[in-house]
Phi, psi and omega in degrees: 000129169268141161231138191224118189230166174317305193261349201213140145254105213248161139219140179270084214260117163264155114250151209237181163209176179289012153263359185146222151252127171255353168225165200192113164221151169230149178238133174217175198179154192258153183319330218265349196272007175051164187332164170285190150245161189306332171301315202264337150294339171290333185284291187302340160296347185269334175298319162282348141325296175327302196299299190329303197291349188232294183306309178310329182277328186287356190284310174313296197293340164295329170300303177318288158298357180284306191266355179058055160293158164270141184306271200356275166341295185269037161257334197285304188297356154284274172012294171304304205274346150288009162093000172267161186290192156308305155313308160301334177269005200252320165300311188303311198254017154082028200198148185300152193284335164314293164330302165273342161288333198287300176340312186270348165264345162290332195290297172350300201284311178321319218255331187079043177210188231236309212232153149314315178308273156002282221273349174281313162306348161253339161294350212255328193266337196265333172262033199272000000 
């Protein structure tokens, strides 16, 4: 998000989840130093790539340890919580959809839920 006050020009990088904001950097500068440039908004968008892209692996590894997942386990549980099916994660990891549901039913039992909806609510709720 850009912003423009009298004395100041900011970008604000948030990242949020469905409790809120879990992270927050603002970069400012003082007006006299004139507009950003398109370059230096594009840098600052790769940074909240960044940021997005590190909070999202500590949630997985914290789940992963919270539930004593297997590296196997915590690649199918990045995999999910990126939205893909089954199919899709039995492509991505080279391994049969027989294969990935028994992973996501191990993941279930570990984790104590019943559903994908669940197991997102809890990494997302629980870690912030």
């Amino acid at each position: 998000m850009r912003k423009k006050t009298d004395s100041q020009i900011s970008f604000e990088i948030s990242v949020k989840d469905s409790g809120g904001v879990v992270e927050s950097l603002v970069i400012s500068a003082n007006s006299n130093f004139g507009e950003y440039s398109e370059r230096q908004i594009a840098c600052v968008s790769k940074l909240k790539n960044q940021v997005e892209n590190i909070l999202f692996e500590s949630r997985i590894s914290k789940a992963a340890l919270a539930f004593s997942l297997s590296t196997r386990e915590e690649d199918v549980l990045r995999l999910i919580v990126e939205g893909l099916s089954n199919s899709d994660i039995g492509e991505r990891l080279d391994v049969s959809v027989s294969t990935v549901k028994k992973h996501v039913y191990n993941i279930f039992n570990k984790a104590g839920v019943y559903s994908r909806t669940q197991l997102l609510s809890l990494v997302y709720g629980n870690w912030n």
